[in-house]
C-alpha positions as CSV (number, residue, x, y, z in Angstrom):
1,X,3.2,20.2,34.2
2,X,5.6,18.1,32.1
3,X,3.5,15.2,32.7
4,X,0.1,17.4,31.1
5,X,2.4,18.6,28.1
6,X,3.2,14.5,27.9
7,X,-0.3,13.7,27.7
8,X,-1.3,16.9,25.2
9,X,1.9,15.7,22.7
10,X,1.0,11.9,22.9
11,X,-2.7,12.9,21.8
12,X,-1.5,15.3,19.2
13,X,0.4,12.5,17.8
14,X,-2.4,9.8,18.3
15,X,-4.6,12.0,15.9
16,X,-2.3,12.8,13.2
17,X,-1.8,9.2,13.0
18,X,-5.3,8.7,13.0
19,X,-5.6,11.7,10.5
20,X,-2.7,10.1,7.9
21,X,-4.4,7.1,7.8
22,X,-8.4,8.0,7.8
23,X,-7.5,10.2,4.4
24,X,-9.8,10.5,0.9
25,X,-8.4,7.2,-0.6
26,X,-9.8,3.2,0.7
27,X,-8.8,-0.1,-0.3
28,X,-11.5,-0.9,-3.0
29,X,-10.9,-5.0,-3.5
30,X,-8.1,-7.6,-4.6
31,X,-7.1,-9.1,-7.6
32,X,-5.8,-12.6,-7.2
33,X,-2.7,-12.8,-9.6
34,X,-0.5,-15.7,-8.0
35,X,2.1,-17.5,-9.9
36,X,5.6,-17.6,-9.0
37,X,8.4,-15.1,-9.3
38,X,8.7,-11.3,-8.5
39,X,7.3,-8.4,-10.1
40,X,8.3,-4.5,-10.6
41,X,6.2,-1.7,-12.5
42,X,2.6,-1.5,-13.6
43,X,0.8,1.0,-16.0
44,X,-2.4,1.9,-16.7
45,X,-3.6,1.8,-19.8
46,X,-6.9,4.0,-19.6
47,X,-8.3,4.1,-23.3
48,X,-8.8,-0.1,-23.2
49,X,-9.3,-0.7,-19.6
50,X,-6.4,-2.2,-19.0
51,X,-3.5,-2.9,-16.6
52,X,-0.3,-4.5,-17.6
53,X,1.9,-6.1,-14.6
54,X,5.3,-7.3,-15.2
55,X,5.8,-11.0,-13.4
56,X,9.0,-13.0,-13.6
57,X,9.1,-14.1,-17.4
58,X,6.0,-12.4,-18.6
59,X,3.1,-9.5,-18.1
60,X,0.1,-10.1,-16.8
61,X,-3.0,-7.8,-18.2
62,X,-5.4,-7.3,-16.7
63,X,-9.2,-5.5,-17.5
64,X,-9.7,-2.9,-14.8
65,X,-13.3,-2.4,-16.0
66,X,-13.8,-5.8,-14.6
67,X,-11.0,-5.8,-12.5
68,X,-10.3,-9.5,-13.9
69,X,-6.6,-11.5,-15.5
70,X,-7.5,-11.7,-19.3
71,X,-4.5,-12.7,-20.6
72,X,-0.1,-13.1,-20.5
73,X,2.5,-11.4,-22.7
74,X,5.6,-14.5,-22.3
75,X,8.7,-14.8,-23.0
76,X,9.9,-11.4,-21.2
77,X,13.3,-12.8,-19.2
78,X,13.1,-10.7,-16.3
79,X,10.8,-7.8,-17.6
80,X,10.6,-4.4,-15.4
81,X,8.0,-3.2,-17.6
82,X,5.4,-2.7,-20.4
83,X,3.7,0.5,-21.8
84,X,1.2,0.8,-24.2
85,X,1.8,2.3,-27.4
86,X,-0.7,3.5,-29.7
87,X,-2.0,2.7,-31.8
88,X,-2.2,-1.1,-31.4
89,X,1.4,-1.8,-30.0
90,X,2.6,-3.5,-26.3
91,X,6.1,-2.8,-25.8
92,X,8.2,-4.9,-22.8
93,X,11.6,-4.2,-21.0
94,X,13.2,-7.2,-20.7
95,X,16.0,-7.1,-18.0
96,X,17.6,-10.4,-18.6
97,X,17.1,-10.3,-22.4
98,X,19.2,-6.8,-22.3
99,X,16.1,-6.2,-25.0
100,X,12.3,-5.0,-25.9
101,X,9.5,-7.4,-26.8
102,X,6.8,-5.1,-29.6
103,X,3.7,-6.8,-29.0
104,X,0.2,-7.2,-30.6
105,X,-2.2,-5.6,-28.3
106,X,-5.0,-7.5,-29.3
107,X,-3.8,-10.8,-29.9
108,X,-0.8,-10.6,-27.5
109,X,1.3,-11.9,-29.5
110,X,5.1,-11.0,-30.3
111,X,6.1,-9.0,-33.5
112,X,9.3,-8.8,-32.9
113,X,12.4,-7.9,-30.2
114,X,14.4,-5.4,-29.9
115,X,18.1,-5.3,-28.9
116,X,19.4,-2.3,-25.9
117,X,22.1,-2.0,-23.8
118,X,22.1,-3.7,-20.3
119,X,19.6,-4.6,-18.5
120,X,16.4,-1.7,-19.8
121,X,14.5,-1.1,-16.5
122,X,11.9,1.3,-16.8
123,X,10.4,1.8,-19.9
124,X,8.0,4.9,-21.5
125,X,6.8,6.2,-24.0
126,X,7.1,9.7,-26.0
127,X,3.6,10.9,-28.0
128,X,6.0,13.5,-29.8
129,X,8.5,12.0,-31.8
130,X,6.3,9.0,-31.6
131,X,9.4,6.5,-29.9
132,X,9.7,4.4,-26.6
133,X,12.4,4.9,-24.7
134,X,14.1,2.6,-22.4
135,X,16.3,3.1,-19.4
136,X,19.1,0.7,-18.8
137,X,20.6,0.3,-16.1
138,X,23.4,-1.3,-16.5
139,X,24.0,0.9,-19.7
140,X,23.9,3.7,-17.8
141,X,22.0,5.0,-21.3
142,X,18.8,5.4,-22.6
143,X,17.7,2.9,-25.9
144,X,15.6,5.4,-28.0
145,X,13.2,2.8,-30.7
146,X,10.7,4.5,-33.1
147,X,7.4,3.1,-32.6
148,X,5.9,2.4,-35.7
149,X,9.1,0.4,-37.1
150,X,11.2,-0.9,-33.8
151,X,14.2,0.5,-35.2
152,X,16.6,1.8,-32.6
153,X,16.9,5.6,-33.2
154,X,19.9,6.0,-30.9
155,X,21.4,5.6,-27.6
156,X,21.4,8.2,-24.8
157,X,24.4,8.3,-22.7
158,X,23.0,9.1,-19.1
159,X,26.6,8.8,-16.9
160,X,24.6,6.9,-14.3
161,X,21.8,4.4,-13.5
162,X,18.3,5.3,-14.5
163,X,15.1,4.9,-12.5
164,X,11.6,6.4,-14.1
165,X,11.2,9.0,-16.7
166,X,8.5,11.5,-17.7
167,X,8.2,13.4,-20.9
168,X,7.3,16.9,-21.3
169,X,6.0,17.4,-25.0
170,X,5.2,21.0,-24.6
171,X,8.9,21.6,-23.6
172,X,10.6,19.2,-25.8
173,X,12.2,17.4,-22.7
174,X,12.2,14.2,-21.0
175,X,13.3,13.7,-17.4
176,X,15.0,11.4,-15.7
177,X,16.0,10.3,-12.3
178,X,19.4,9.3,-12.3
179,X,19.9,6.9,-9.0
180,X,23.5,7.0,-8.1
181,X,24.4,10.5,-9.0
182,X,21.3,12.6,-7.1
183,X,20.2,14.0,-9.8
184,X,18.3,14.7,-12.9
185,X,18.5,14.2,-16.5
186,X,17.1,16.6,-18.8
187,X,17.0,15.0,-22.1
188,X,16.4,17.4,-25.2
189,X,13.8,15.3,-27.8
190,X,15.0,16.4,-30.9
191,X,18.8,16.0,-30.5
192,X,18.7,13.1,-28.1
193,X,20.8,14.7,-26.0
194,X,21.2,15.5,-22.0
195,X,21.0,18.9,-22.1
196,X,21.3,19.6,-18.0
197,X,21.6,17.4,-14.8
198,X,19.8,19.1,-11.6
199,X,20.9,17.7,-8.3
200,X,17.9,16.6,-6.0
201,X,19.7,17.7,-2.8
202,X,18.6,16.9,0.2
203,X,17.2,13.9,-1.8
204,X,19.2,10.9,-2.3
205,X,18.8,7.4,-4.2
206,X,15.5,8.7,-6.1
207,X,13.7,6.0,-7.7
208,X,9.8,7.5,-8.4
209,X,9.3,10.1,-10.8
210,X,5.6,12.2,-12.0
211,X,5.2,15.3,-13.2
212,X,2.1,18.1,-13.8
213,X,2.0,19.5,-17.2
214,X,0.4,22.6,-16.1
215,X,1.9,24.2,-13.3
216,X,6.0,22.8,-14.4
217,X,6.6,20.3,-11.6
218,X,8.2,17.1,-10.9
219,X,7.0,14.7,-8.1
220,X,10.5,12.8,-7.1
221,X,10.3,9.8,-4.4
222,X,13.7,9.3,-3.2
223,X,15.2,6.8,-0.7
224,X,15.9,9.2,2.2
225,X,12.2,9.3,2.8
226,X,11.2,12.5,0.8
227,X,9.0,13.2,-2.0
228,X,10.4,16.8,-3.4
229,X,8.4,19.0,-5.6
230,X,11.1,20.4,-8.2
231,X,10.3,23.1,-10.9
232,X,10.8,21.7,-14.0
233,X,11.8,25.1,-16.1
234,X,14.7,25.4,-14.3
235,X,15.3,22.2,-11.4
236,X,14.9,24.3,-8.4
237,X,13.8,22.6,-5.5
238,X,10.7,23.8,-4.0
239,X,9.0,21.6,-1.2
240,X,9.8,18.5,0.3
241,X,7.0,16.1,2.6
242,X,7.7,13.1,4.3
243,X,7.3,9.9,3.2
244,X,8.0,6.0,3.8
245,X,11.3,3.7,3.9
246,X,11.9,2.0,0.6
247,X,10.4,4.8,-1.7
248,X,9.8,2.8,-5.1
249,X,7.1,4.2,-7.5
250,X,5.4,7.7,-8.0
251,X,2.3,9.5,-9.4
252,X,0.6,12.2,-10.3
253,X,-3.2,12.8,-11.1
254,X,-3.7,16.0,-12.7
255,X,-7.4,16.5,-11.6
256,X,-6.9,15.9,-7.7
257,X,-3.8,17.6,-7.7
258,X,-2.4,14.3,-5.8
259,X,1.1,13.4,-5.8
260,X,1.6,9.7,-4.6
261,X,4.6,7.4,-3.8
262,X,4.8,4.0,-2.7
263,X,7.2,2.5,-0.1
264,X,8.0,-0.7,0.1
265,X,7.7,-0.5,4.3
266,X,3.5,-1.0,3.2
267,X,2.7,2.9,3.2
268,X,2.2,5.4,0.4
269,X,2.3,8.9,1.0
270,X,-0.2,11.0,-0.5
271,X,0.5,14.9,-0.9
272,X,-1.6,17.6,-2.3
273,X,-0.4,20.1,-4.7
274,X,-2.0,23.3,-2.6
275,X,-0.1,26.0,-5.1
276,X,3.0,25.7,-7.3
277,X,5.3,25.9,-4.3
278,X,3.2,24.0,-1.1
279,X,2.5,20.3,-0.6
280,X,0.9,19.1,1.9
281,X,0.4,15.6,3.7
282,X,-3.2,14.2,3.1
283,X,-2.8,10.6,4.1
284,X,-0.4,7.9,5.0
285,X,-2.3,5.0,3.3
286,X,-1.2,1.4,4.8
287,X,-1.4,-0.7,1.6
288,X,1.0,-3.7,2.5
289,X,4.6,-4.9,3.3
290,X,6.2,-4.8,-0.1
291,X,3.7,-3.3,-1.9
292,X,6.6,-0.6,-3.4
293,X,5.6,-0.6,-7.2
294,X,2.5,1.2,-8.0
295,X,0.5,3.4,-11.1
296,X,-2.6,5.2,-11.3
297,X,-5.7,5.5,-13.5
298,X,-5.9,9.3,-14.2
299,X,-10.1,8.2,-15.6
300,X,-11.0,6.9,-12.3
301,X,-8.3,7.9,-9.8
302,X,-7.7,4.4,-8.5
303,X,-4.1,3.4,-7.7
304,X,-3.1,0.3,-8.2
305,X,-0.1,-1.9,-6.3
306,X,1.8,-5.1,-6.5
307,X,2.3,-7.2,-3.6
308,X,1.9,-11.0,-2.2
309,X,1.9,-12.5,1.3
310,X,5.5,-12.7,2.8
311,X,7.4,-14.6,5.3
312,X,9.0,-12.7,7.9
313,X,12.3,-11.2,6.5
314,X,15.9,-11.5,7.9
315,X,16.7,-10.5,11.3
316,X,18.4,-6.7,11.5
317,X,16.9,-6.0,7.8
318,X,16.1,-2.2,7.4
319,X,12.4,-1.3,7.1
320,X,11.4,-1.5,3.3
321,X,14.2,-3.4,2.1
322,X,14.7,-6.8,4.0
323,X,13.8,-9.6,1.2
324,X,10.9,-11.4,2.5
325,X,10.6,-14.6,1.2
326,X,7.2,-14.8,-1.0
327,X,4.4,-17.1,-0.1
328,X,4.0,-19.3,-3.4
329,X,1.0,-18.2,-5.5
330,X,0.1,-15.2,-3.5
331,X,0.9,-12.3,-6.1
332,X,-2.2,-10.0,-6.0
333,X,-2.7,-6.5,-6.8
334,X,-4.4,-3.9,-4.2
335,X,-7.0,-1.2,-5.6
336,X,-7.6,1.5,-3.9
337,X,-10.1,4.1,-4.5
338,X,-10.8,7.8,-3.9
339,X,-13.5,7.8,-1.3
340,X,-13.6,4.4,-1.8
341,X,-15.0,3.9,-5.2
């Protein structure tokens, strides 16, 4: 009898497994970046076709309609990031440079830099009041620029080290994860104020942050190995999913109701939104070891990821966070595709 139970619970397993991984999305193709030097986020900027990938000392941008490099913002000492910002504007977080590049979107050329406090990480923009913010984390602050002019507006203190951040324009709010403290920042747009920290608990370390506009929620990938679904009225916790080790980057596509985040142990875990309190495992996609940074194309629900080819890492290093030693020149980016496309 114990034996048959054995045999029933090892074939269970076998077919979830199966299950996670034969799910609605497909590796697409490959884009050949290379170079040398590390890498952190992407974005996705839908209206032009384009993708911007922070490498080393520069962004590379690349045309997703053709899925091809056509061009490099330099001079970017060890950039986390860069957004586009309408109408014709690139902005860049510069880690090393403890500043912001404002670029020329056409041309790709640099208008002019902006100072913020240590080392500005992730880096977004706000359609409201019309400003970019960026997240320091050293600062432990939020730099607050207006757009159109580069002047800083103010700085945020956030009493802790920022990851992502998502705005809320219908609310007035932007959200923040706040790494070492377990929680997030509400920040009010029109004072430039924190307004309310909500503790993730039982999520810890979060890095990944996405939200839907509609239904109030906020997608959080955190380093315990949970993606939590928090209301964002009122920063109540209402479902949590398993997901990989080394939990980096998350999404949300508003017309698949998908939630996604990326783990740096070469899964990402993606969730359905079933109603405004369920989510629900669709697929553990293998992308690749390392492959922890990703965004999404709301237009054509492709997700996009960062990785290269990697020597083996140090002996005894946790899943998802031993440093590998790159290959040389074998930065690429992975596409994947609902249903393949």
């Amino acid at each position: 009898m114990r034996k048959t139970v054995a045999i029933i619970a090892w074939v269970a397993c076998a077919a979830f497994a199966v299950q996670a991984q034969d799910g609605p999305y497909k590796l697409v193709k490959e884009i050949q970046v290379g170079g040398e030097g590390g890498w952190d986020y992407l974005s996705v900027d839908s209206a032009n076709k384009r993708l911007y990938v922070s490498h080393a000392t520069k962004a590379v941008v690349i045309d997703i309609s053709k899925d091809v490099l056509v061009g490099e913002i330099p001079d970017t000492p060890g950039i986390h990031g860069a957004i586009a910002v309408p109408p014709n504007r690139i902005f860049t977080s510069n880690g090393r440079g403890n500043n912001a590049s404002i670029v020329d979107a056409k041309t790709l050329q640099l208008i002019s830099k902006v100072e913020t406090q240590g080392n500005p990480d992730f880096i977004m923009y706000e359609p409201k009041q019309k400003e970019v913010y960026t997240m320091n984390g050293r600062g432990q602050s939020a730099t607050v620029i207006e757009a159109a002019t580069g002047k800083v507006v103010t700085t945020i203190p956030l009493g802790g080290k920022p990851e992502a951040a998502v705005p809320d324009v219908a609310a007035g709010r932007v959200y923040v994860n706040i790494e070492d403290k377990n929680n997030i920042a509400v920040i009010d747009l029109a004072k430039h104020e924190v307004v309310a920290n909500w503790p993730i608990a039982p999520g810890e370390e979060a890095t990944g942050l996405a939200i839907d506009l509609k239904n109030h929620r906020l997608f959080i990938g955190a380093s315990n190995k949970l993606m939590l679904m928090m209301d964002s009225t009122n920063g109540k916790i209402l479902a949590q999913v398993p997901i990989g080790a080394g939990a980096d980057a998350t999404w949300f596509d508003p017309q698949t109701m998908y939630a996604f985040t990326s783990s740096g142990d070469g899964t990402t875990t993606i969730a359905h939104e079933d109603s405004p309190d369920k989510l629900t495992v669709v697929q553990s996609l293998k992308t690749a070891q390392g492959a922890r940074t990703m965004t999404g194309d709301p237009a054509t629900h492709r997700i996009y990821l960062a990785t290269a080819e990697f020597q083996p890492p140090p002996a005894g290093a946790a899943p998802g966070r031993g440093r590998a030693t790159m290959v040389p020149n074998s930065m690429k980016i992975l596409v994947f595709g609902l249903n393949g496309k």
